[in-house]
PDB file of N, CA, C and O in Angstrom:
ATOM      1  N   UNK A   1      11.391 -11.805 -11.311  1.00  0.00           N
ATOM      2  CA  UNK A   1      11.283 -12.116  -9.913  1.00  0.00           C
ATOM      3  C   UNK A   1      10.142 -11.309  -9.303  1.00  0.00           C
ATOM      4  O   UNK A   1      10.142 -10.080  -9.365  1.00  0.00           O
ATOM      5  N   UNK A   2       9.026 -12.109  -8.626  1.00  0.00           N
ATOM      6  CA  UNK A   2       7.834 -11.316  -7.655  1.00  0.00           C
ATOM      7  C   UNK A   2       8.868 -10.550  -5.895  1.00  0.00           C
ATOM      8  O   UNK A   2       9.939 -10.809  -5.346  1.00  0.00           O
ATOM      9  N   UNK A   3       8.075  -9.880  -5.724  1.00  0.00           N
ATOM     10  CA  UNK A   3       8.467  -9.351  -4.133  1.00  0.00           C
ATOM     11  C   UNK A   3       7.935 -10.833  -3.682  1.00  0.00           C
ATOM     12  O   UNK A   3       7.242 -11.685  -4.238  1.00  0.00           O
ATOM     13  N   UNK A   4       8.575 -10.736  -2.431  1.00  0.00           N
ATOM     14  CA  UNK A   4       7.851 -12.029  -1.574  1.00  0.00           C
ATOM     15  C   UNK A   4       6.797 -11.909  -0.740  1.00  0.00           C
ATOM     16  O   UNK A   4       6.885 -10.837  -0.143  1.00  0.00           O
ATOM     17  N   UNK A   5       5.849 -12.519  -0.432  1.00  0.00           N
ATOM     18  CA  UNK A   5       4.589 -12.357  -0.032  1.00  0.00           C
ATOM     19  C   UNK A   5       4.378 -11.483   1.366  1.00  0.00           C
ATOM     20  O   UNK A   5       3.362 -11.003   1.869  1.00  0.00           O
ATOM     21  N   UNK A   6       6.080 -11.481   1.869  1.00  0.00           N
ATOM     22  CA  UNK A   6       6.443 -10.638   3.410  1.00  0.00           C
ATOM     23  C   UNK A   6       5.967  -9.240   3.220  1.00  0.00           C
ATOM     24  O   UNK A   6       5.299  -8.465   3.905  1.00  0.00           O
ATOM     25  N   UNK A   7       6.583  -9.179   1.969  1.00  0.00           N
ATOM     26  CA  UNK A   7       7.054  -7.865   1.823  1.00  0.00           C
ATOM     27  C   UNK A   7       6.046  -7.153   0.307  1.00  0.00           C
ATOM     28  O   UNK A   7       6.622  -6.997  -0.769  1.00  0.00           O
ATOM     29  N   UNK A   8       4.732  -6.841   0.459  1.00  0.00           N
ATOM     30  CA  UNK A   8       4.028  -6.028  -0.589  1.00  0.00           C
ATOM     31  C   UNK A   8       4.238  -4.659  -0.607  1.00  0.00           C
ATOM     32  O   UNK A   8       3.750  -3.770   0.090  1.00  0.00           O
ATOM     33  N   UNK A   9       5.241  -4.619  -1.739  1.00  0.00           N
ATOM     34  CA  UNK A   9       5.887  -3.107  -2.068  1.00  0.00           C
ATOM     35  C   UNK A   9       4.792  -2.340  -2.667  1.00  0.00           C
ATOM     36  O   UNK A   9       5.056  -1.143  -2.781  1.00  0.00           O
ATOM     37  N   UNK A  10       3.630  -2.703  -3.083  1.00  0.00           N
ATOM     38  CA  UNK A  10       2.757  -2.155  -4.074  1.00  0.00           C
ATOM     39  C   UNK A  10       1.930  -1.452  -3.063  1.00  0.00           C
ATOM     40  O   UNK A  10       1.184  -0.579  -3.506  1.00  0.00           O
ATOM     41  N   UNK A  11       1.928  -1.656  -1.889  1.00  0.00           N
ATOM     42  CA  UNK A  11       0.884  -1.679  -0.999  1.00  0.00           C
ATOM     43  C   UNK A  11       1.552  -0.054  -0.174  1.00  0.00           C
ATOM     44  O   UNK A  11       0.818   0.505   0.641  1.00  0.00           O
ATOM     45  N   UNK A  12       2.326   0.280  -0.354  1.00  0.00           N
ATOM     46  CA  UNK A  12       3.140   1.084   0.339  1.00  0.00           C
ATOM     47  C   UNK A  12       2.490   2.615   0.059  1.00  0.00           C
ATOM     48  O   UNK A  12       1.883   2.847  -0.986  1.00  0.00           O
ATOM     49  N   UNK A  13       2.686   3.642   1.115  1.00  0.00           N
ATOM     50  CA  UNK A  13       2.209   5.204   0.958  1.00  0.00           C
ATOM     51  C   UNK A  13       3.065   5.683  -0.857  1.00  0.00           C
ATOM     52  O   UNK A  13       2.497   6.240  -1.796  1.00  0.00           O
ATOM     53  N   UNK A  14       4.451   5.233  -0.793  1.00  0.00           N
ATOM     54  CA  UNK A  14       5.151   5.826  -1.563  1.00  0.00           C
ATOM     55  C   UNK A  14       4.153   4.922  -2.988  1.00  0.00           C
ATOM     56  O   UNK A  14       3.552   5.322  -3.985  1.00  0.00           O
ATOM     57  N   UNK A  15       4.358   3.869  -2.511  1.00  0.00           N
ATOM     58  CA  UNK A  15       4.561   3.236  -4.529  1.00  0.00           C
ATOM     59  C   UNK A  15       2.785   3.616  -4.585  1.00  0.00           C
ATOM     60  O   UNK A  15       2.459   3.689  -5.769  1.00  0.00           O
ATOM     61  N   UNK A  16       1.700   3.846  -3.739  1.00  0.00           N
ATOM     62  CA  UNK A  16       0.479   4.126  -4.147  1.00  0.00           C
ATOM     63  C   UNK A  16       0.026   5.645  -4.362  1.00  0.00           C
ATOM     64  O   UNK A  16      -1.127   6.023  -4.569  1.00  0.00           O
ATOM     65  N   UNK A  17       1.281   6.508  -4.261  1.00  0.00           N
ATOM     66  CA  UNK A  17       1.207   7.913  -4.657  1.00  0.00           C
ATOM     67  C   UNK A  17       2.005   7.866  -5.849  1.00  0.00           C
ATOM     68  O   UNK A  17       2.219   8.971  -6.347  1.00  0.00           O
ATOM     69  N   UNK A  18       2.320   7.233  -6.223  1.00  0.00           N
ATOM     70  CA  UNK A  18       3.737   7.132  -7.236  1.00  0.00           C
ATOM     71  C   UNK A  18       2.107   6.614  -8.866  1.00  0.00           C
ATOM     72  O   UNK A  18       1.700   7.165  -9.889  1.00  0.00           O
ATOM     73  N   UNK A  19       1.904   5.790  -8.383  1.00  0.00           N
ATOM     74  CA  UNK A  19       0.801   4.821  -8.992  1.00  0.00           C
ATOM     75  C   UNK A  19      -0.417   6.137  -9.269  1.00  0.00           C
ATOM     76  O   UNK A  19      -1.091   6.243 -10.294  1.00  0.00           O
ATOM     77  N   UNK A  20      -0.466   6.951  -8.213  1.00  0.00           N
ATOM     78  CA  UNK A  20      -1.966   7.667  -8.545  1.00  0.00           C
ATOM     79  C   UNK A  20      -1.010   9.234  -9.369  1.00  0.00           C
ATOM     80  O   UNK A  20      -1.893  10.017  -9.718  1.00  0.00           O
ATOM     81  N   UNK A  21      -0.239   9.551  -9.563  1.00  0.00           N
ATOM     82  CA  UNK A  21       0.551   9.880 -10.030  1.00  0.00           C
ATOM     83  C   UNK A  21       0.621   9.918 -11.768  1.00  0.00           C
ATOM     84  O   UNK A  21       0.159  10.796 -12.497  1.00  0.00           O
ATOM     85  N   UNK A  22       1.225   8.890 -12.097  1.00  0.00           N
ATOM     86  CA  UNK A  22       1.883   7.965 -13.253  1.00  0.00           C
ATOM     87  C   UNK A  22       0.083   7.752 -13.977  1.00  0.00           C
ATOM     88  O   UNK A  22      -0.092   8.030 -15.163  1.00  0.00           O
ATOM     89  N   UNK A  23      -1.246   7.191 -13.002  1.00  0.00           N
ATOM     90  CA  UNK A  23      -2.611   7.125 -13.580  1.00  0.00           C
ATOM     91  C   UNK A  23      -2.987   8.475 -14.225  1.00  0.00           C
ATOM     92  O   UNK A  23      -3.650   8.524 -15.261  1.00  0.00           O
ATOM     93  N   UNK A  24      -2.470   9.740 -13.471  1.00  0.00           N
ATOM     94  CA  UNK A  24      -3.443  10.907 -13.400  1.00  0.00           C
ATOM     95  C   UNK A  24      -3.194  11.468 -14.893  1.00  0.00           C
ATOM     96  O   UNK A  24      -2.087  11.924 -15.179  1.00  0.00           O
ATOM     97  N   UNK A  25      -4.048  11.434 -15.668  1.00  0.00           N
ATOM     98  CA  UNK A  25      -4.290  12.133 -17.332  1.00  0.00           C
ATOM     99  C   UNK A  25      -3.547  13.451 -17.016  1.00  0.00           C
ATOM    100  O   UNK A  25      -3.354  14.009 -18.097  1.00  0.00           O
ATOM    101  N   UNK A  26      -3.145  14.046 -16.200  1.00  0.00           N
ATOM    102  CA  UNK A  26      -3.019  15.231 -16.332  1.00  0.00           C
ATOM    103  C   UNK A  26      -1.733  15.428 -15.934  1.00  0.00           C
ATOM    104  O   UNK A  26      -1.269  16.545 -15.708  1.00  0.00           O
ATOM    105  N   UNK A  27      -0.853  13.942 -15.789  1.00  0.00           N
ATOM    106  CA  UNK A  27       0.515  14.172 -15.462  1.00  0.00           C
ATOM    107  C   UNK A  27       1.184  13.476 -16.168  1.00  0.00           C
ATOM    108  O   UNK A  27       2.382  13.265 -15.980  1.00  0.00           O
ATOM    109  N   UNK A  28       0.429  12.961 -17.196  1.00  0.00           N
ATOM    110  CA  UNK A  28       1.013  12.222 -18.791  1.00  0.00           C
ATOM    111  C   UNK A  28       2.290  12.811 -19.100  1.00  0.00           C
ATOM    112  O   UNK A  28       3.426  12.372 -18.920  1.00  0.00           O
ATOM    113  N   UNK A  29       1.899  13.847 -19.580  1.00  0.00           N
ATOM    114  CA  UNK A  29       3.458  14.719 -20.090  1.00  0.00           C
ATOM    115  C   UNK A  29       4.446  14.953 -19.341  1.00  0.00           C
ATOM    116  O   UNK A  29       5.633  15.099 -19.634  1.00  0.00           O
ATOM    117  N   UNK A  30       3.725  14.998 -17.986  1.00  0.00           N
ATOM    118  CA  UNK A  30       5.053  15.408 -17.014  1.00  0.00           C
ATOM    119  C   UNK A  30       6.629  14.887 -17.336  1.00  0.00           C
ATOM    120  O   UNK A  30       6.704  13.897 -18.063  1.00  0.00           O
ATOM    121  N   UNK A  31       7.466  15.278 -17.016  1.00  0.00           N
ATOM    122  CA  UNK A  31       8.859  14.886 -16.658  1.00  0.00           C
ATOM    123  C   UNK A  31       8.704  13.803 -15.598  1.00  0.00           C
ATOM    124  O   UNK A  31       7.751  13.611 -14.843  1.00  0.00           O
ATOM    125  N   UNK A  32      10.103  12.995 -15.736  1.00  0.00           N
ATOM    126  CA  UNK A  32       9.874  12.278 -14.211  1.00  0.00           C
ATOM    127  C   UNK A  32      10.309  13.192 -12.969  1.00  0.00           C
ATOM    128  O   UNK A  32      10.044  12.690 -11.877  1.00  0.00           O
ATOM    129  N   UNK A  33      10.795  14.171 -12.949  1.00  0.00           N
ATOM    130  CA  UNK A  33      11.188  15.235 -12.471  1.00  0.00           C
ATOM    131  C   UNK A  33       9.875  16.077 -11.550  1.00  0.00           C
ATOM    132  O   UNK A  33       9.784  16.279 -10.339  1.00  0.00           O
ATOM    133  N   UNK A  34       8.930  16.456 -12.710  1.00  0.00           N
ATOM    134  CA  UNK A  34       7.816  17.113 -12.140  1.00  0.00           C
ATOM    135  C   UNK A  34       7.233  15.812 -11.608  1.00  0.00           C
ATOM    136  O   UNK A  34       6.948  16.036 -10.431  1.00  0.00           O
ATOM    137  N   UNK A  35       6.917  14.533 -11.927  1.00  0.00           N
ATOM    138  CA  UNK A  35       6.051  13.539 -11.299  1.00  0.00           C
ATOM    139  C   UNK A  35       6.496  13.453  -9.957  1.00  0.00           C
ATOM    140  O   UNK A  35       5.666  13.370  -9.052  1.00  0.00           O
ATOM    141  N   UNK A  36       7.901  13.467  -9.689  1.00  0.00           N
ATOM    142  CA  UNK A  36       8.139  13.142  -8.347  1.00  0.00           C
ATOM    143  C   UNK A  36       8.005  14.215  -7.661  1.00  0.00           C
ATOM    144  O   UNK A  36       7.860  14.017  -6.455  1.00  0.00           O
ATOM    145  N   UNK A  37       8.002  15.517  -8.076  1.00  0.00           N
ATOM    146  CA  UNK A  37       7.793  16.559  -7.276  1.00  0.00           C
ATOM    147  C   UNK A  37       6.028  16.507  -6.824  1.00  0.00           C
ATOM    148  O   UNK A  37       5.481  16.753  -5.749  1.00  0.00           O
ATOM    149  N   UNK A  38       5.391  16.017  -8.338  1.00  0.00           N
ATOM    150  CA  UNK A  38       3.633  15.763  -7.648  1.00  0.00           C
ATOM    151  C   UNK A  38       3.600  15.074  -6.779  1.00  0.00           C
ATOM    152  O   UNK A  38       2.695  15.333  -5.985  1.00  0.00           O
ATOM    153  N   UNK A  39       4.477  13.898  -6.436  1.00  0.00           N
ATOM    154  CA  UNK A  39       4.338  13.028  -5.543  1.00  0.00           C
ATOM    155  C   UNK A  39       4.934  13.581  -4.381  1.00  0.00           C
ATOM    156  O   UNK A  39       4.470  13.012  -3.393  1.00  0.00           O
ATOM    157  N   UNK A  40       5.603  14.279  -4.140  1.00  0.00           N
ATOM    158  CA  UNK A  40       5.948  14.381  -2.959  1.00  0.00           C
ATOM    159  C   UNK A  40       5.017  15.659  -2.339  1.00  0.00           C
ATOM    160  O   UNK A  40       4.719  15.776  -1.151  1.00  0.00           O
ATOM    161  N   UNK A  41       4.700  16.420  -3.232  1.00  0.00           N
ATOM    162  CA  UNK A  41       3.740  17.401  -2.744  1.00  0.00           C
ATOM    163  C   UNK A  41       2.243  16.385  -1.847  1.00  0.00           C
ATOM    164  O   UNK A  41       2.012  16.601  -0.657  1.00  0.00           O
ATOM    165  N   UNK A  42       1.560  15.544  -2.505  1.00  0.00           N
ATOM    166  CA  UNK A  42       1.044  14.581  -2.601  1.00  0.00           C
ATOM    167  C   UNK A  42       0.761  14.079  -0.918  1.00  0.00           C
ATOM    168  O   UNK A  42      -0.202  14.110  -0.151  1.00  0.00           O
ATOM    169  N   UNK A  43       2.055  13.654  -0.858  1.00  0.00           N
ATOM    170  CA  UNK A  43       2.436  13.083   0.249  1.00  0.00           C
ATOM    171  C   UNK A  43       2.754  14.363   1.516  1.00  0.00           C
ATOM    172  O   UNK A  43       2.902  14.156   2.720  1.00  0.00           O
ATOM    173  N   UNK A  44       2.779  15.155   1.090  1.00  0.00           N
ATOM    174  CA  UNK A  44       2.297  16.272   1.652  1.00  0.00           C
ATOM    175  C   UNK A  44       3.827  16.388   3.098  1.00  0.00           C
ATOM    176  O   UNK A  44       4.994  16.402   2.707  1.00  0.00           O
ATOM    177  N   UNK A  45       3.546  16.445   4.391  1.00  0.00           N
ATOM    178  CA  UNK A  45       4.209  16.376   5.576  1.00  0.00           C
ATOM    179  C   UNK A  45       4.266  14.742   5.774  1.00  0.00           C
ATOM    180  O   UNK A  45       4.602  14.590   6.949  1.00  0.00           O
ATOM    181  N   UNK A  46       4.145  13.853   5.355  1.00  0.00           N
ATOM    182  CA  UNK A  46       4.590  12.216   5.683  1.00  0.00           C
ATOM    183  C   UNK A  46       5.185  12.039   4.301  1.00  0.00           C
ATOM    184  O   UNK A  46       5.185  10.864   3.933  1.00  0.00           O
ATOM    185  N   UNK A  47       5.696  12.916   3.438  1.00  0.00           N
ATOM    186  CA  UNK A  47       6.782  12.460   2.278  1.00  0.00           C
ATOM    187  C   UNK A  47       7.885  11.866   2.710  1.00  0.00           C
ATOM    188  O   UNK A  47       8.315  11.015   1.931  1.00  0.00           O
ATOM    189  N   UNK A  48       8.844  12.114   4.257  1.00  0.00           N
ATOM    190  CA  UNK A  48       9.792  11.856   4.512  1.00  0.00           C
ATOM    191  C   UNK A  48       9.698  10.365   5.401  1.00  0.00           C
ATOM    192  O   UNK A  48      10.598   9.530   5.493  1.00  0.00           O
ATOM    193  N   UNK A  49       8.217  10.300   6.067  1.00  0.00           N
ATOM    194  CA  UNK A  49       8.092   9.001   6.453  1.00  0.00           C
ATOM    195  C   UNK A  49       7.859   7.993   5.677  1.00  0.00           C
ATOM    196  O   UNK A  49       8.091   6.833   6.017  1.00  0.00           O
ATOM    197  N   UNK A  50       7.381   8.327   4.568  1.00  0.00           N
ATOM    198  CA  UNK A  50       6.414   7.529   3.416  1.00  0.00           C
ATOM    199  C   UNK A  50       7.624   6.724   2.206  1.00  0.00           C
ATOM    200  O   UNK A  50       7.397   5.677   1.600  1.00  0.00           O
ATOM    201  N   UNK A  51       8.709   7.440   2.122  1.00  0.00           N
ATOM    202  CA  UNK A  51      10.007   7.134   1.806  1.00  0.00           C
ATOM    203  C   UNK A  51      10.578   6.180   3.096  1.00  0.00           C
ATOM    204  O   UNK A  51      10.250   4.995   3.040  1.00  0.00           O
ATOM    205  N   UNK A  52      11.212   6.508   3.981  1.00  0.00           N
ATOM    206  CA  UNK A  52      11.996   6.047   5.040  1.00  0.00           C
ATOM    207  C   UNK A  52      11.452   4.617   4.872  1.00  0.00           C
ATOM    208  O   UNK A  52      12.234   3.681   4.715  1.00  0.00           O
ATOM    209  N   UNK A  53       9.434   4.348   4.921  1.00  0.00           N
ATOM    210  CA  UNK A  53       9.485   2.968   5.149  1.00  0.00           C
ATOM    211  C   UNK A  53       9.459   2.251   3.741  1.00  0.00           C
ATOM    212  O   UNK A  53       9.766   1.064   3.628  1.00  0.00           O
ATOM    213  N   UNK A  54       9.102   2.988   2.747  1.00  0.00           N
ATOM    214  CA  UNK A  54       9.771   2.098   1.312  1.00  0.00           C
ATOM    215  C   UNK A  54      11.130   1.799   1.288  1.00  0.00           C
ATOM    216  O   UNK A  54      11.479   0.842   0.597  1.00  0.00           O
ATOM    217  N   UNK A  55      12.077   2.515   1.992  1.00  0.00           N
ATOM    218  CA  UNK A  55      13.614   2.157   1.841  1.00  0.00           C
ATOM    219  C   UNK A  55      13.504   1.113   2.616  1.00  0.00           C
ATOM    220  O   UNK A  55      14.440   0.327   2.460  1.00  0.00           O
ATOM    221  N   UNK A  56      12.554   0.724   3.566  1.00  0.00           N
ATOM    222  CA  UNK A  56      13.000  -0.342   4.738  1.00  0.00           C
ATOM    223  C   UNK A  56      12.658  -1.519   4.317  1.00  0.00           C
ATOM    224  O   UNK A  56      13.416  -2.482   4.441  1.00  0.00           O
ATOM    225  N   UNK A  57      11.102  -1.631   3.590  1.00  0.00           N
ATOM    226  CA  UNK A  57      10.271  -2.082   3.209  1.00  0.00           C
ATOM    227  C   UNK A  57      11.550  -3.066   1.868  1.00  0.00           C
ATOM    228  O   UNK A  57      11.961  -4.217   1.723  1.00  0.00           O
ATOM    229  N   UNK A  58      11.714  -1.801   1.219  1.00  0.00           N
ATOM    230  CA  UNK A  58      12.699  -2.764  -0.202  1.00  0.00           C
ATOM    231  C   UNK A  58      14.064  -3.616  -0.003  1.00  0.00           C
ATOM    232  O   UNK A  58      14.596  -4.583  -0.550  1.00  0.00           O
ATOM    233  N   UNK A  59      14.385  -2.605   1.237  1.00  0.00           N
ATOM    234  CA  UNK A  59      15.649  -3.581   2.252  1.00  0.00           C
ATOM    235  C   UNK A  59      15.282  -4.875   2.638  1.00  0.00           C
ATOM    236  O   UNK A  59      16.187  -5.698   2.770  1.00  0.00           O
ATOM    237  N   UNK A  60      14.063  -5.225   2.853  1.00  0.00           N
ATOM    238  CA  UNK A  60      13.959  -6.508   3.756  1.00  0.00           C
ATOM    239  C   UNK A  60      13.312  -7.267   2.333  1.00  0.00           C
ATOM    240  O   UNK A  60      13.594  -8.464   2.282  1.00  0.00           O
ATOM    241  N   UNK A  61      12.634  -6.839   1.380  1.00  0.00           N
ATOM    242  CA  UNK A  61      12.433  -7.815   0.324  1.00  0.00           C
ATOM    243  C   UNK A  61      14.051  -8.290  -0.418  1.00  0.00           C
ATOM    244  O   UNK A  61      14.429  -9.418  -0.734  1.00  0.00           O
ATOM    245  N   UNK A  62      14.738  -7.036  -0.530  1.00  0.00           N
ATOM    246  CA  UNK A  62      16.248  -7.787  -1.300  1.00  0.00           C
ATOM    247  C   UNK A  62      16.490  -8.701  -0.125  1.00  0.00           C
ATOM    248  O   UNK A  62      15.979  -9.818  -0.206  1.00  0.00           O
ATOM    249  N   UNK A  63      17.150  -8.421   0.896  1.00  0.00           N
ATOM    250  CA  UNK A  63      17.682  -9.449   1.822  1.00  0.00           C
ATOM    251  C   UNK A  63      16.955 -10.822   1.887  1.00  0.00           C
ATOM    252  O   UNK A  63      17.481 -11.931   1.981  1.00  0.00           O
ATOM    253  N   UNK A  64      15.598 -10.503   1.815  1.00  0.00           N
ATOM    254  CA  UNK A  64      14.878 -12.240   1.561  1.00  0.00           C
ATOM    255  C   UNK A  64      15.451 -12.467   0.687  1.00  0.00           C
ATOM    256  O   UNK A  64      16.410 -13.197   0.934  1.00  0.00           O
ATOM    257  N   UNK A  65      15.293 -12.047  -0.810  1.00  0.00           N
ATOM    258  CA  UNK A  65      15.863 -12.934  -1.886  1.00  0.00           C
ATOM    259  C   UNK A  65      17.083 -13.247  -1.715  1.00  0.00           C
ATOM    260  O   UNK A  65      17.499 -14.392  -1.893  1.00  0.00           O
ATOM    261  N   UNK A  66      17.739 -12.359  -1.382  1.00  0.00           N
ATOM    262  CA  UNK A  66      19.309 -13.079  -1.363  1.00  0.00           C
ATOM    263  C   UNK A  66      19.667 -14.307  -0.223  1.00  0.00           C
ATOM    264  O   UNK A  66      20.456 -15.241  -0.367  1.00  0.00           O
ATOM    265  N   UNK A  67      18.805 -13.978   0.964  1.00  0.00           N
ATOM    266  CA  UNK A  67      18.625 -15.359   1.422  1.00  0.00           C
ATOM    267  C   UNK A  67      18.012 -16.457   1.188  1.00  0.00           C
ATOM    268  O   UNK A  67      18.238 -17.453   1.876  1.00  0.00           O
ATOM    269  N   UNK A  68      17.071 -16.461   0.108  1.00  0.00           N
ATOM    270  CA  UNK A  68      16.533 -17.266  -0.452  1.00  0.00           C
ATOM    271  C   UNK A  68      17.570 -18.196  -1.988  1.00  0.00           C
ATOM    272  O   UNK A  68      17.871 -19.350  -2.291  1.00  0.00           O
ATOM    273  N   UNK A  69      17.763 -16.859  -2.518  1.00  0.00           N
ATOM    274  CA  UNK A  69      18.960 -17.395  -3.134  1.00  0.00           C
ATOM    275  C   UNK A  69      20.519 -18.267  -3.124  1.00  0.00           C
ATOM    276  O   UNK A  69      21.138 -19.020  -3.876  1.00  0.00           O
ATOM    277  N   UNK A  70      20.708 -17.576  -1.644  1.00  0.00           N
ATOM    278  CA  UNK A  70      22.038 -18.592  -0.889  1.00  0.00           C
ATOM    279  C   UNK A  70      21.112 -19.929  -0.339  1.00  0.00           C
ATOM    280  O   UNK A  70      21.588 -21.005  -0.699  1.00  0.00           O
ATOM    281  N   UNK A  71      20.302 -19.987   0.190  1.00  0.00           N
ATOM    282  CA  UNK A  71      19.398 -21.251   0.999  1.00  0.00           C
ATOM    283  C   UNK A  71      19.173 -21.958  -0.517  1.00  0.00           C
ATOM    284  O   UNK A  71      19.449 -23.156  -0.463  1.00  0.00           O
ATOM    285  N   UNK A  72      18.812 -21.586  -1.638  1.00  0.00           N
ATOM    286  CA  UNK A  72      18.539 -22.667  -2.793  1.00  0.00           C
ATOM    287  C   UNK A  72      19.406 -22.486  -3.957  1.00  0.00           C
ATOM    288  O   UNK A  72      19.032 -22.578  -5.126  1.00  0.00           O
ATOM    289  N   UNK A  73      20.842 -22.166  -3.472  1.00  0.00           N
ATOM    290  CA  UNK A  73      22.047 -22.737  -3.987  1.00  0.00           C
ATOM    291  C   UNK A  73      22.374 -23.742  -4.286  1.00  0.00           C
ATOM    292  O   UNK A  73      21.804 -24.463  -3.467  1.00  0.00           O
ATOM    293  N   UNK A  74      23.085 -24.533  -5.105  1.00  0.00           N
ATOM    294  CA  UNK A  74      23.279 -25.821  -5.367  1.00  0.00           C
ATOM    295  C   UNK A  74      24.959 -25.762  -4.632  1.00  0.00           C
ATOM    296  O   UNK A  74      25.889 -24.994  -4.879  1.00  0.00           O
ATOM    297  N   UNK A  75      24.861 -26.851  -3.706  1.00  0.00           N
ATOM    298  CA  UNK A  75      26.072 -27.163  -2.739  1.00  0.00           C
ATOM    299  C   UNK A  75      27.555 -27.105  -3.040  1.00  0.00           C
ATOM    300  O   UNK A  75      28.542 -26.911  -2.330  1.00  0.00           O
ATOM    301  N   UNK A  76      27.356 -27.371  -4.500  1.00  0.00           N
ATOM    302  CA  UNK A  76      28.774 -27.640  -5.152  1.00  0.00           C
ATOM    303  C   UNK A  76      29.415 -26.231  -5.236  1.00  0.00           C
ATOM    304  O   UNK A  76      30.636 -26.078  -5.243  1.00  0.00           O
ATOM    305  N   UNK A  77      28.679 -25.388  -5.288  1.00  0.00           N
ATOM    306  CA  UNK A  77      29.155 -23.040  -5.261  1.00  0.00           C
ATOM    307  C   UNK A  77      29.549 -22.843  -4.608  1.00  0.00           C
ATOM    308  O   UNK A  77      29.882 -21.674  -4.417  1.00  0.00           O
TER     309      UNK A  77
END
């Protein structure tokens, strides 16, 4: 399943620190543990905003699908 075109999760503060992160040669070995700690360092003082709108952001892509999913239900369910 793609995100829906509303909602580009890729595009977000979180998933493009997460992304430069996971790229950086020098955080290969890391733990996912230390990665998220790079990332949140990263994100510096908007770590807590930069989260808040990925939680909102991923809220409104599930709720499309699942309304998309009940709307192209077959009638007889």
């Amino acid at each position: 399943m793609t995100p829906s075109r509303d909602h580009d999760l890729s595009n977000l503060k979180l998933a493009r620190a997460i992304a430069d992160v996971q790229g950086d040669p020098a955080w290969a070995g890391a733990t996912p543990d230390e990665q998220l700690a790079e990332v949140v360092h990263r994100l510096g003082e908007n770590a807590a905003a930069a989260f808040a709108d990925a939680r909102a952001a991923l809220v409104a892509d599930i709720e499309d699908r699942l309304l998309t999913t009940i709307d192209d239900a077959p009638f007889d369910q």
